[in-house]
C-alpha positions as CSV (number, residue, x, y, z in Angstrom):
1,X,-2.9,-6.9,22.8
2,X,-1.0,-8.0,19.8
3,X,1.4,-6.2,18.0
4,X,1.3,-5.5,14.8
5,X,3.9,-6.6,11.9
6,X,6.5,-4.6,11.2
7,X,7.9,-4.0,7.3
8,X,10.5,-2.4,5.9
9,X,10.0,-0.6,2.9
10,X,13.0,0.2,0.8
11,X,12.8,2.5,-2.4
12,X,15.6,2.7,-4.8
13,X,16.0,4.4,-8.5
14,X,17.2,1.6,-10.6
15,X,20.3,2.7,-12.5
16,X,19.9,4.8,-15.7
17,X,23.0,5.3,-18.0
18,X,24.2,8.9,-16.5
19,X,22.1,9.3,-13.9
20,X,24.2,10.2,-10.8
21,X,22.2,8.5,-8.4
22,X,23.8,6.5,-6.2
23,X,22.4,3.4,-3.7
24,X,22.6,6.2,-1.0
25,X,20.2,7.9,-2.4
26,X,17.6,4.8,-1.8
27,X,15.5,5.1,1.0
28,X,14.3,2.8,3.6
29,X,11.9,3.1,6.0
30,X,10.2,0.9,9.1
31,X,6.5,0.6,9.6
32,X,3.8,-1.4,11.3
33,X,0.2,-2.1,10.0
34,X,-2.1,-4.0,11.9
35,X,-2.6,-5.8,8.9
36,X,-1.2,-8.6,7.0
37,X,0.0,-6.1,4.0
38,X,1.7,-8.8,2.2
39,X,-1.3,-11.2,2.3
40,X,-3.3,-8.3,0.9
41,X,-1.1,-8.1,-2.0
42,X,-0.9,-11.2,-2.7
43,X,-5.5,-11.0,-2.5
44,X,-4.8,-7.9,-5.1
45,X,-2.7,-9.5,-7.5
46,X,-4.7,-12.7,-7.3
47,X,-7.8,-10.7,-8.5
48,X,-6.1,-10.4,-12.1
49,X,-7.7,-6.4,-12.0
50,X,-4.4,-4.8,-12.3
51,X,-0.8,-5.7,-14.0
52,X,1.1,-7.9,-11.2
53,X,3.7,-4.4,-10.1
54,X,0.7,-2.3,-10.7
55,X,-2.0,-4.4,-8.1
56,X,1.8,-4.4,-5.9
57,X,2.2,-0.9,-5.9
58,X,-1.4,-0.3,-5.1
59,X,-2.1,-2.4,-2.3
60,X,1.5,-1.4,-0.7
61,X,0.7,2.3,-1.4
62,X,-3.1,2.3,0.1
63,X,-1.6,0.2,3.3
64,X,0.6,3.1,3.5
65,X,-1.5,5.6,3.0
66,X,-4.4,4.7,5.1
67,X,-1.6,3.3,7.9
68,X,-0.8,7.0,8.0
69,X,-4.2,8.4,7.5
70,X,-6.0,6.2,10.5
71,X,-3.0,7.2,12.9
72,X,-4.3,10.9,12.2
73,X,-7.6,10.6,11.8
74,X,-8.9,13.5,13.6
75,X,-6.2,15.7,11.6
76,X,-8.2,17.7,9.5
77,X,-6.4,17.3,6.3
78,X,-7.2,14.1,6.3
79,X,-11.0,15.1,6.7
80,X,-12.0,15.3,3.1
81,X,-10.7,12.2,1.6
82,X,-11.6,9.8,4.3
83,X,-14.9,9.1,3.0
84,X,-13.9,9.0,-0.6
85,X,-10.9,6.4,1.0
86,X,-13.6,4.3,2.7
87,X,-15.6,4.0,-0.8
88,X,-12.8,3.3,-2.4
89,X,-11.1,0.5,-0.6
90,X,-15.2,-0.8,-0.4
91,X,-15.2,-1.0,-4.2
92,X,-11.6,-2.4,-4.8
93,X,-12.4,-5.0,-1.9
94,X,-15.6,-5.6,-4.2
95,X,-14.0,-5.7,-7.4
96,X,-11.3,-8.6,-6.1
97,X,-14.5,-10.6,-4.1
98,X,-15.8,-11.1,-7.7
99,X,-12.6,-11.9,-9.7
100,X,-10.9,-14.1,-7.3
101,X,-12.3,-17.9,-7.4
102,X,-14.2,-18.9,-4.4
């Protein structure tokens, strides 16, 4: 069996004037997906749907989110929006089918 990729995600406030946030304060993290989650982004922003950090954000969050949520799936509280999830990610895989050149 394969292994999936492995990312590292890294979160950090950029600087304000004043703020008191520090680069300590960032935070980084290690995941796998058994997808390719920066070929998906690349689909998303392709499509043209959303602002290029917006279709970013999105596709990184939902491969984060469902990551998580597919590792638990017979946790109950993900019970509820697993089928809303599903139609979602059906219609967004839609929407990016029909605005991304053949």
């Amino acid at each position: 069996m394969m292994k999936a990729p492995r990312y590292r995600i890294r979160v950090e406030a950029l600087p304000r004037a004043d703020d008191g946030r520090h680069d300590e304060d960032a935070l980084s993290f290690e995941i796998a997906n058994h997808d390719d989650v920066l070929a998906i982004v690349h689909r998303v922003r392709a499509a043209g749907t959303f602002e290029r950090n917006e279709a970013t954000a999105l596709a990184v969050g939902l491969k984060l989110f469902t990551g998580v949520m597919l590792r638990h799936r017979h946790d109950p509280l993900f019970a509820e929006v697993q089928p809303a999830m599903r139609a979602f990610i059906g219609n967004l895989k839609a929407r990016i089918a029909s605005a991304t050149p053949a």
